[in-house]
TORDREN-496090 format. One line per field, with one value per atom (N, C-alpha, C, CB): residue number from 1; residue in one letter; atom name; x, z, y. Coordinates in pm, whole numbers. Glycine has a CB too. Example, Ala and Ser with C-alpha at 12.3 -4.5 7.8 and 13.67 -1.06 7.14 Angstrom:
2
num [1_1_1_1_2_2_2_2]
residuo [A_A_A_A_S_S_S_S]
atomo [N_CA_C_CB_N_CA_C_CB]
u [1319_1230_1320_1131_1285_1367_1290_1408]
w [780_780_780_905_708_714_787_572]
v [-569_-450_-330_-447_-225_-106_3_-60]
This chain:
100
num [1_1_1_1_2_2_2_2_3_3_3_3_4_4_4_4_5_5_5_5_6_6_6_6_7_7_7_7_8_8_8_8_9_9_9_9_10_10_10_10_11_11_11_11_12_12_12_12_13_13_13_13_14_14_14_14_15_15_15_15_16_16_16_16_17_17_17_17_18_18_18_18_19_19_19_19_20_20_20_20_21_21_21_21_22_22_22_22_23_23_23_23_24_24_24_24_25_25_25_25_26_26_26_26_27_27_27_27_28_28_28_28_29_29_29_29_30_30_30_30_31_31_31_31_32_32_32_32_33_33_33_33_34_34_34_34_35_35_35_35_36_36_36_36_37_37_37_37_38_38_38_38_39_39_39_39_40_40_40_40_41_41_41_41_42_42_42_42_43_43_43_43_44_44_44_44_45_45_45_45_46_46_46_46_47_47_47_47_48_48_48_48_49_49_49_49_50_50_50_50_51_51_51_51_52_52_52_52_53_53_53_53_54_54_54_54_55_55_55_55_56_56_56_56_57_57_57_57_58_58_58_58_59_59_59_59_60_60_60_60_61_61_61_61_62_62_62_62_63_63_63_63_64_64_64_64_65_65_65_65_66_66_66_66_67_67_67_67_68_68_68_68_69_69_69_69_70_70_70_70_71_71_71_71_72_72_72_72_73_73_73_73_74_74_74_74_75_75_75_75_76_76_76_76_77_77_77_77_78_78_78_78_79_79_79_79_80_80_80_80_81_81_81_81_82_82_82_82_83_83_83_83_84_84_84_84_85_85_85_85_86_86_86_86_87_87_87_87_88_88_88_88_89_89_89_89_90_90_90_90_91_91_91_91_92_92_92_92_93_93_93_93_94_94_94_94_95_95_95_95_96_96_96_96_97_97_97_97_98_98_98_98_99_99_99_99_100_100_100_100]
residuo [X_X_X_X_X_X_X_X_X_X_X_X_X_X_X_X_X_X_X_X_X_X_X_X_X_X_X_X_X_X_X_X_X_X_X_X_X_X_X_X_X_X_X_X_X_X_X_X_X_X_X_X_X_X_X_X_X_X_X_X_X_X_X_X_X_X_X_X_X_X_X_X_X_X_X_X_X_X_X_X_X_X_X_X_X_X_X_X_X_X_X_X_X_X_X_X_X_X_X_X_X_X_X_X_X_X_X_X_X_X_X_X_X_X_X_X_X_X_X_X_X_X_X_X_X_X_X_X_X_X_X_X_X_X_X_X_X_X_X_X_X_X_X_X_X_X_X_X_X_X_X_X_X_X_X_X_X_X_X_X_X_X_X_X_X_X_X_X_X_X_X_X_X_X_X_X_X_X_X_X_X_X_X_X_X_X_X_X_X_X_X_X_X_X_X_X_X_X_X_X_X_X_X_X_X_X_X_X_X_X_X_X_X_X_X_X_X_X_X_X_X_X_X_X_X_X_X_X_X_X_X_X_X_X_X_X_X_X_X_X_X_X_X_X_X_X_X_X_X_X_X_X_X_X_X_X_X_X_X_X_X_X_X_X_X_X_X_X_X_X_X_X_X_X_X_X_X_X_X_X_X_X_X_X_X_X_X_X_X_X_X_X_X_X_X_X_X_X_X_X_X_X_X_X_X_X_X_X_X_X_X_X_X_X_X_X_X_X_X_X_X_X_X_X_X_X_X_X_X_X_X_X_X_X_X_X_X_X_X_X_X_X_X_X_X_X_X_X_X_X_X_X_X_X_X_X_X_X_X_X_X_X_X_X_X_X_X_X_X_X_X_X_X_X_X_X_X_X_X_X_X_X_X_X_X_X_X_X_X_X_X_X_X_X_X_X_X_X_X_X]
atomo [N_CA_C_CB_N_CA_C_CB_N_CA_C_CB_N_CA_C_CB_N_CA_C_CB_N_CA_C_CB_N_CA_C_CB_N_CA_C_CB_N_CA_C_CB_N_CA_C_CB_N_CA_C_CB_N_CA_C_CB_N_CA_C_CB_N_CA_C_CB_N_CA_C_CB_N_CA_C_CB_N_CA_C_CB_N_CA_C_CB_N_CA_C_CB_N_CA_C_CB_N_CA_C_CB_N_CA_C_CB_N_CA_C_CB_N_CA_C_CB_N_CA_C_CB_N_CA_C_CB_N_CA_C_CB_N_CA_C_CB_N_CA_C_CB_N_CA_C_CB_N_CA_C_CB_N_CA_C_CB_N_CA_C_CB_N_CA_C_CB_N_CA_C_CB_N_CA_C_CB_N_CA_C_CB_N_CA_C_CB_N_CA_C_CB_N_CA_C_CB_N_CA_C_CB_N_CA_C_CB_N_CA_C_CB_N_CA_C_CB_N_CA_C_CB_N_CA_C_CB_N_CA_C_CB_N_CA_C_CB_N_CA_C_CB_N_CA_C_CB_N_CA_C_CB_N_CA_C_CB_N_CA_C_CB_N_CA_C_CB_N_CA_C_CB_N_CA_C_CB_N_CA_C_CB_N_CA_C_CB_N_CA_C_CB_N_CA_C_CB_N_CA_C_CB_N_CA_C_CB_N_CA_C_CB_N_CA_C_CB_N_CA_C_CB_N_CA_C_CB_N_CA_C_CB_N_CA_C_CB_N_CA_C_CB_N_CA_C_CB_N_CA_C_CB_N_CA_C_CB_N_CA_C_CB_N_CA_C_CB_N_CA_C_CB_N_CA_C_CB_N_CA_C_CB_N_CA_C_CB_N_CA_C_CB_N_CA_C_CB_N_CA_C_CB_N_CA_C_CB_N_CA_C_CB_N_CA_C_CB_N_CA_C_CB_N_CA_C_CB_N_CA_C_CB_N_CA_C_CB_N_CA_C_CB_N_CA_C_CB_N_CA_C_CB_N_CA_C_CB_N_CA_C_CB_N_CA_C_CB_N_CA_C_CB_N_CA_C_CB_N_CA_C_CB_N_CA_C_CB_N_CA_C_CB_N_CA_C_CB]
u [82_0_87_-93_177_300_362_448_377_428_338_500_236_82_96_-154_95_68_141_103_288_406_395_588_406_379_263_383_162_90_98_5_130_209_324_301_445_512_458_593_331_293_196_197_177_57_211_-50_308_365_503_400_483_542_478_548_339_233_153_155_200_138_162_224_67_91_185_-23_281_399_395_548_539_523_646_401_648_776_714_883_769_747_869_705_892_1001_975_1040_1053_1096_1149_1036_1182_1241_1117_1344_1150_1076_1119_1097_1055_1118_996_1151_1011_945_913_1090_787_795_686_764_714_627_555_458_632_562_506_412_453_403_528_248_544_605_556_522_628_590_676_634_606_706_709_602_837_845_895_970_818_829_783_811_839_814_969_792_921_1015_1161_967_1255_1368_1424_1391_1493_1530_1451_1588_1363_1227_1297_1024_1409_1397_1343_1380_1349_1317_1430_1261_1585_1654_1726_1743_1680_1672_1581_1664_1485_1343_1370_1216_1395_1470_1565_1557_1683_1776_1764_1833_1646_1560_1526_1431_1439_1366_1499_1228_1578_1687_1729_1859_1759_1824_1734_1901_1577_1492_1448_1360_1536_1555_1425_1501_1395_1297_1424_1165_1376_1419_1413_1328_1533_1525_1512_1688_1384_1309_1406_1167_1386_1431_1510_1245_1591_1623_1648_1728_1530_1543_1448_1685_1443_1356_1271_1426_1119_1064_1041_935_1041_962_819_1063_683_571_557_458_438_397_247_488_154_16_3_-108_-15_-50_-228_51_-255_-379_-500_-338_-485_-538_-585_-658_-542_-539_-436_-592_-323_-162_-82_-94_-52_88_215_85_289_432_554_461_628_755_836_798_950_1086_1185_1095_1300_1427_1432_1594_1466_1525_1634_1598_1651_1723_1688_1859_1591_1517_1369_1506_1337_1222_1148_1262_974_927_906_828_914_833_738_880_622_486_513_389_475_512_497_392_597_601_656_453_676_726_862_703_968_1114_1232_1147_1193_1254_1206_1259_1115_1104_1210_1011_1246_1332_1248_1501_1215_1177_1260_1203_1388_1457_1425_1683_1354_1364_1207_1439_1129_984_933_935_805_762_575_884_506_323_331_179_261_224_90_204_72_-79_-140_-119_-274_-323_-395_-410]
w [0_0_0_121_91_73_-57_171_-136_-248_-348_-316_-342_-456_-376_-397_-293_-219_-296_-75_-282_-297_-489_-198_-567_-658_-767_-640_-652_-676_-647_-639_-581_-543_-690_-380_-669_-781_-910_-775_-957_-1109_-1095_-1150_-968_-962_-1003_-730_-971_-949_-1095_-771_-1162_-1279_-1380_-1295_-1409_-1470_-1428_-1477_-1335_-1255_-1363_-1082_-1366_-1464_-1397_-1482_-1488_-1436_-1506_-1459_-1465_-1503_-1430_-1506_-1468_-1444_-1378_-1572_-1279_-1232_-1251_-1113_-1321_-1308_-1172_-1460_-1054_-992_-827_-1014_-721_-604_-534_-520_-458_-361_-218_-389_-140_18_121_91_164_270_403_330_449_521_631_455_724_845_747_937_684_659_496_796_451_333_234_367_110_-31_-108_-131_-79_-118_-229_16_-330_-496_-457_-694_-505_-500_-676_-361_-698_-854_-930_-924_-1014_-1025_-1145_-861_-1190_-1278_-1195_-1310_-1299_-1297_-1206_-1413_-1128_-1034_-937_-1090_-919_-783_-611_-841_-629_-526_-448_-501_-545_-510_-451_-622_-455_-449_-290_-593_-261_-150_-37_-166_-78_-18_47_-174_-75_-59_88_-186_53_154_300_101_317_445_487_428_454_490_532_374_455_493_636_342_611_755_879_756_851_1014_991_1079_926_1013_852_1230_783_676_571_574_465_403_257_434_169_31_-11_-34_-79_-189_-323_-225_-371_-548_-541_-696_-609_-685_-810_-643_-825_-974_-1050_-1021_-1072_-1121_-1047_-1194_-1013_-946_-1071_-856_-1043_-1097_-1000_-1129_-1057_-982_-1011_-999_-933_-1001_-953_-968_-1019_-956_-922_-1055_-801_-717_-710_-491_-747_-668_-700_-487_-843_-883_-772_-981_-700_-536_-458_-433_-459_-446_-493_-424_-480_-574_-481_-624_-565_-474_-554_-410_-495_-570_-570_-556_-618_-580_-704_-588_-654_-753_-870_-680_-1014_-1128_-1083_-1211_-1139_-1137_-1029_-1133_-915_-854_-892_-734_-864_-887_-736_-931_-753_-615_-580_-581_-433_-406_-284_-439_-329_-235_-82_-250_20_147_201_228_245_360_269_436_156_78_95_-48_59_80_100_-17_-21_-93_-78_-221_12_41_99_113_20_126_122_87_259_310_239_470_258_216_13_281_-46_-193_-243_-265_-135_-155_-58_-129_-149_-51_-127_24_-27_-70_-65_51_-174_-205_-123_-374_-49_-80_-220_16_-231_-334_-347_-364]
v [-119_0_127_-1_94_245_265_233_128_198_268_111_219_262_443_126_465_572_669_560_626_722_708_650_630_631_714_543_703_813_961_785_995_1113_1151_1067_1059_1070_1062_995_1044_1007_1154_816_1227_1399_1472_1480_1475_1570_1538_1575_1451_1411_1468_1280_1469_1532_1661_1445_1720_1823_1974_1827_2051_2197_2233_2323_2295_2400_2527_2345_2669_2741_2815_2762_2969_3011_3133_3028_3217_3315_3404_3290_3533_3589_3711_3644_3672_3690_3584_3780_3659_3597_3565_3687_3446_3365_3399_3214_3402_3389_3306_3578_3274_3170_3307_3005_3339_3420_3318_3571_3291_3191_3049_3311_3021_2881_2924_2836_3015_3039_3145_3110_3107_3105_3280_2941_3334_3515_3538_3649_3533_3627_3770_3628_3830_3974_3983_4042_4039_4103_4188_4048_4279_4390_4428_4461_4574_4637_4621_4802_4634_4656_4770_4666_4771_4857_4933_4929_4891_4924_4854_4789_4767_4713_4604_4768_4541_4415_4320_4361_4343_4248_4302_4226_4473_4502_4450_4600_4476_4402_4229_4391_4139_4026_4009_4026_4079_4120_4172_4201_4259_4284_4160_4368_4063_4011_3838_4029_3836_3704_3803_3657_3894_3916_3923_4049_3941_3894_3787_3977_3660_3568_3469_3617_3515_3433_3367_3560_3299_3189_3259_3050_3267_3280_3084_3386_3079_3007_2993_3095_3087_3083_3247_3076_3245_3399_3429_3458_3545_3563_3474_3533_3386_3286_3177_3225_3166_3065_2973_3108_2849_2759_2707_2647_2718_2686_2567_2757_2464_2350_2347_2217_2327_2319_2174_2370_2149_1982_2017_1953_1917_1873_1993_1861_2047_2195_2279_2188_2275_2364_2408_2293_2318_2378_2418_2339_2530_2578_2555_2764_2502_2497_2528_2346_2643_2710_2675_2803_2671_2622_2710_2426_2638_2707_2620_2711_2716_2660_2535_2783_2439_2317_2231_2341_2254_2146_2077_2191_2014_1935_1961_1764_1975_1944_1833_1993_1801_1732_1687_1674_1631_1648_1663_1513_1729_1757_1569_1898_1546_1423_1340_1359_1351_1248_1221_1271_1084_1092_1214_1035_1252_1412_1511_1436_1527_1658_1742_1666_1838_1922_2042_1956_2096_2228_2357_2224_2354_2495_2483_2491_2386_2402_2427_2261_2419_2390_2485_2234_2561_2594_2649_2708_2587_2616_2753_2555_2806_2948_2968_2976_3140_3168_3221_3267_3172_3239_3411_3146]
């Protein structure tokens, strides 16, 4: 039964919609925040505030999204893959559920 489980999981998120967000991710209490916007507004300042009280840079510069379960969005960095919360591979610092 554990493997049908995890397999399924792995066959949502193999086939799951994706997409690109141009800009930075940061993890602020558990939820996945894009900052994006024009060219030189400050965004990479903004970014930089927020690593130093103590929150999590996600992605920079480029998110990759993935829609789970047409109800979850989950972000991560260019050159990782997600994967489903609790599963083997989950890593926390590469993943993170968006609000909508």
């Amino acid at each position: 039964m554990k493997f049908i489980n995890l397999a399924t999981l792995a066959l949502e998120m193999m086939f799951a919609p994706r997409g690109t967000e141009m800009g930075s991710m940061i993890d602020i209490l558990g939820v996945g925040v894009i900052i994006r916007g024009e060219s030189g507004i400050g965004k990479s300042k903004s970014i930089l505030a927020l690593i130093e009280r103590g929150y999590s840079l996600v992605a920079d510069d480029i998110t990759k999204v993935t829609l789970v379960d047409g109800r979850e969005v989950i972000g991560h960095q260019r050159g990782t893959h997600p994967q489903p919360h609790g599963s083997p591979g989950h890593r926390d610092h590469q993943c993170r559920r968006m609000s909508a």
